[in-house]
Every structure is written in structure tokens, then in C-alpha cells.
C-alpha positions as a LaTeX table, in Angstrom:
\begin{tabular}{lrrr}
\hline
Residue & $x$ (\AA) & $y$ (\AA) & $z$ (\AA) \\
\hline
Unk1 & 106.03 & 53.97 & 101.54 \\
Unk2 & 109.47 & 52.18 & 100.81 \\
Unk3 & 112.15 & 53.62 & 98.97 \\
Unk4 & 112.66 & 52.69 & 95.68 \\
Unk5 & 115.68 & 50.21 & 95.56 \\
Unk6 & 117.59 & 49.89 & 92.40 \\
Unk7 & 117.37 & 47.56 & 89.63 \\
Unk8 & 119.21 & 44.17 & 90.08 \\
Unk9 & 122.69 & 44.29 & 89.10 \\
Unk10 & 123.19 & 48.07 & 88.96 \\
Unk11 & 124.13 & 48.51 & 92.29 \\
Unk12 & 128.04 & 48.33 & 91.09 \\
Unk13 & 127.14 & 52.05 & 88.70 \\
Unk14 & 125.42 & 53.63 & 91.57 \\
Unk15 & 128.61 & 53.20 & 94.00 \\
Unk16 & 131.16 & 54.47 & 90.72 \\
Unk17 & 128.80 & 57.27 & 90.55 \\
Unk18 & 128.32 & 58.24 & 94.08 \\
Unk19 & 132.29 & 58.30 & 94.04 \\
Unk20 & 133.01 & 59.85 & 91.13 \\
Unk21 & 130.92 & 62.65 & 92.38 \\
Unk22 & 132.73 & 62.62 & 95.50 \\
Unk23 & 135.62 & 63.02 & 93.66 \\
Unk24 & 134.79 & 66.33 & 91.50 \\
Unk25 & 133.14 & 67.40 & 94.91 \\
Unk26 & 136.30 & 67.37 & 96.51 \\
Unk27 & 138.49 & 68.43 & 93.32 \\
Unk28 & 136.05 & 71.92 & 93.30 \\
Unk29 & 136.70 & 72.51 & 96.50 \\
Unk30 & 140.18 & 72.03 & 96.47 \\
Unk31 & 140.88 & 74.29 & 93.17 \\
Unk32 & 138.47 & 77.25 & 95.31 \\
Unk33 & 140.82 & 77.18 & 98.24 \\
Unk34 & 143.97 & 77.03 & 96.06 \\
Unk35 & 142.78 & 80.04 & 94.21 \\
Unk36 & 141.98 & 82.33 & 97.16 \\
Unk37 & 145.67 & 82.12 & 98.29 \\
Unk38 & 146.83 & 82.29 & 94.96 \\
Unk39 & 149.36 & 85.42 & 94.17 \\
Unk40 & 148.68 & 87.13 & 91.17 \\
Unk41 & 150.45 & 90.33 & 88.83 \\
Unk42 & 149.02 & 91.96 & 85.95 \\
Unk43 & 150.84 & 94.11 & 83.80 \\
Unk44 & 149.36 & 97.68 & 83.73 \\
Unk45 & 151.85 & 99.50 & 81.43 \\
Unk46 & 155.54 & 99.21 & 79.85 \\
Unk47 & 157.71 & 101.78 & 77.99 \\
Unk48 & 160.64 & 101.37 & 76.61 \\
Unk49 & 162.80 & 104.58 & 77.23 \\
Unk50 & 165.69 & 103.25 & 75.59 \\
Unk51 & 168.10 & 100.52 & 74.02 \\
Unk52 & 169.07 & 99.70 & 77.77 \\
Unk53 & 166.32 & 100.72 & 79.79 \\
Unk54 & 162.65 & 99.50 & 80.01 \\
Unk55 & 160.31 & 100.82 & 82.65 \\
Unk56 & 157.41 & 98.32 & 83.54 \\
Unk57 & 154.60 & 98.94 & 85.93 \\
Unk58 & 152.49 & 96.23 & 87.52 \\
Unk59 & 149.52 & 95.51 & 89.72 \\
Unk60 & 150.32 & 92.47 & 93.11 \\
Unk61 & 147.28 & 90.81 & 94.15 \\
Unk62 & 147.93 & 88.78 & 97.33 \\
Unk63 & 145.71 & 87.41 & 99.57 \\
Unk64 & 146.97 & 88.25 & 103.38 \\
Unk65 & 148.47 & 91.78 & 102.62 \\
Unk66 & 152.06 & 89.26 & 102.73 \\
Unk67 & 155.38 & 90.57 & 101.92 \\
Unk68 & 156.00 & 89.38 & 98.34 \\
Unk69 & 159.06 & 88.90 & 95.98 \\
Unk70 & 158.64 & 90.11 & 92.23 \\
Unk71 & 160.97 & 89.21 & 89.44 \\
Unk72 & 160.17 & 91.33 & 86.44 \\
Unk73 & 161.79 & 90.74 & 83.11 \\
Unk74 & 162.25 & 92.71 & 79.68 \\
Unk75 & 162.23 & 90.66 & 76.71 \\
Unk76 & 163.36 & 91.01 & 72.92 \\
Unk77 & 161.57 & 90.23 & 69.77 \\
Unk78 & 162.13 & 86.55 & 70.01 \\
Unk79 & 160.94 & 86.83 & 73.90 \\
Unk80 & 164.46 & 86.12 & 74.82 \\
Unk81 & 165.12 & 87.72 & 78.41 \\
Unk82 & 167.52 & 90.68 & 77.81 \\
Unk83 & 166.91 & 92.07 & 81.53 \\
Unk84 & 165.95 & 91.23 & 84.51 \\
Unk85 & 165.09 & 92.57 & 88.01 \\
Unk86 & 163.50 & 91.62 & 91.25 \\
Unk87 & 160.78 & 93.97 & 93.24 \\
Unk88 & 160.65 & 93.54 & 96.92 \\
Unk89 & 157.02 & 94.13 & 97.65 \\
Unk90 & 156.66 & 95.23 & 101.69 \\
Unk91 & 153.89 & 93.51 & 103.86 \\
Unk92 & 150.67 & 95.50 & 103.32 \\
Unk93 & 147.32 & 96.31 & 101.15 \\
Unk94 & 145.81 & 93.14 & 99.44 \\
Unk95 & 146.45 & 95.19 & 95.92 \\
Unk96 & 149.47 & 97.48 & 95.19 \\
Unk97 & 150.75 & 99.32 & 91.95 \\
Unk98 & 154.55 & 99.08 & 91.12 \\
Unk99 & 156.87 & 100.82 & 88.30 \\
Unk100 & 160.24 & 99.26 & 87.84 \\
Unk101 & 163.15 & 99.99 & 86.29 \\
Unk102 & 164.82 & 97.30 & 83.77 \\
Unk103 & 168.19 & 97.42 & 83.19 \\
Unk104 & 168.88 & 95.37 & 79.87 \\
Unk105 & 171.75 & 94.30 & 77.24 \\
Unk106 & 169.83 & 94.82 & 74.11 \\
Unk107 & 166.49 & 96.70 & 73.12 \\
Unk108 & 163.44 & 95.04 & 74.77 \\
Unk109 & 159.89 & 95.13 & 72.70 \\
Unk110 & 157.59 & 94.03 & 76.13 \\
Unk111 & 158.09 & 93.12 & 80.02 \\
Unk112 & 156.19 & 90.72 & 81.94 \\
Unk113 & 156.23 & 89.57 & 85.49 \\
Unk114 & 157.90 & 86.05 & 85.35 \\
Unk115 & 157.19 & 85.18 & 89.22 \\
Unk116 & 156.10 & 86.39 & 92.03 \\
Unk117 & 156.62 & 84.14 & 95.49 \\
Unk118 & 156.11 & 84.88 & 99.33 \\
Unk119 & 159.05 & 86.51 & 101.28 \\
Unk120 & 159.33 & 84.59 & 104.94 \\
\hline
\end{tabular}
């Protein structure tokens, strides 16, 4: 039995197609890969202890267990940055808590992990 060819002159839309789905092939498994190394911090709990001092505590997610760099910072109620620290996070577990300590200029109202990058 032969295979079915396609209709003359839609040869062009079977090529676009076969590419285009080449394309979001490749696009899904690039955004996979980039998401299993990704680093990621969520923000457990925050308390602010006083006018100058905010404490903040924080879950790392990291995909090798790699030493990690954490800058942490306490904001006001326009979400201007009033303080700011950096966590060293030491080479280990794939998940680690952390509690901080903000130092800040004026009262803070939240804290939030701004970054978090790989230490070499």
C-alpha cells in the first residue's frame, strides 16, 4: 500500500509545520533543563523586632548541594530597600533553612530574598 502523499501545493505548510514543531520541541526541552539547575528561595517567615532590626528566615533550593550567595533585603512601605545583607550559604543539602539578621535605617514592613547566585 503507498503512503498517502500530500495534496499538490501544500507541501510548503507541511515543512513550516514540521519546523515549527521542531522548534517548540526544542524550546520545551530547553526551558526543562534550565529549570532543574535553576536556584530558588522562598520566604518562610519575617519579624520585625524593631525600627532597625528585621529578622527574615528563608528556604535555598539548589540543585548540586553548591555553595550559594544570598542577598536578603528589608523593605519599607513604599518597597524602598532600607537594609540589606548577604547570606553565605556553605556547600551541602539540596534544601536548607536560614534566619538572618537585617540591619536597617528606617522601619521595614516585609523582607524578601533579592538574589541568590553560585559562589565559585
Amino acid at each position: 500500500m503507498p503512503l498517502p502523499r500530500p495534496a499538490p501545493g501544500t507541501a510548503h505548510w507541511w515543512v513550516v509545520g514540521i519546523l515549527g514543531v521542531g522548534v517548540m520541541v526544542a524550546g520545551v526541552v530547553w526551558f526543562g533543563l534550565a529549570s532543574a539547575n535553576a536556584l530558588s528561595a522562598d520566604v518562610t517567615a519575617y519579624r520585625v523586632v524593631s525600627d532597625s532590626v528585621l529578622e527574615l528566615d528563608y528556604d535555598v533550593h539548589r540543585p548540586d548541594g553548591a555553595a550559594v550567595r544570598c542577598t536578603i533585603e528589608a523593605q519599607d512601605v513604599r518597597h524602598g530597600r532600607v537594609g540589606t545583607t548577604t547570606d553565605d550559604v556553605p556547600a551541602g543539602a539540596r534544601s536548607v533553612h536560614r534566619e538572618v539578621t537585617v540591619r536597617t535605617s528606617a522601619r521595614a514592613v516585609t523582607g524578601v530574598v533579592a538574589s541568590c547566585v553560585r559562589v565559585p
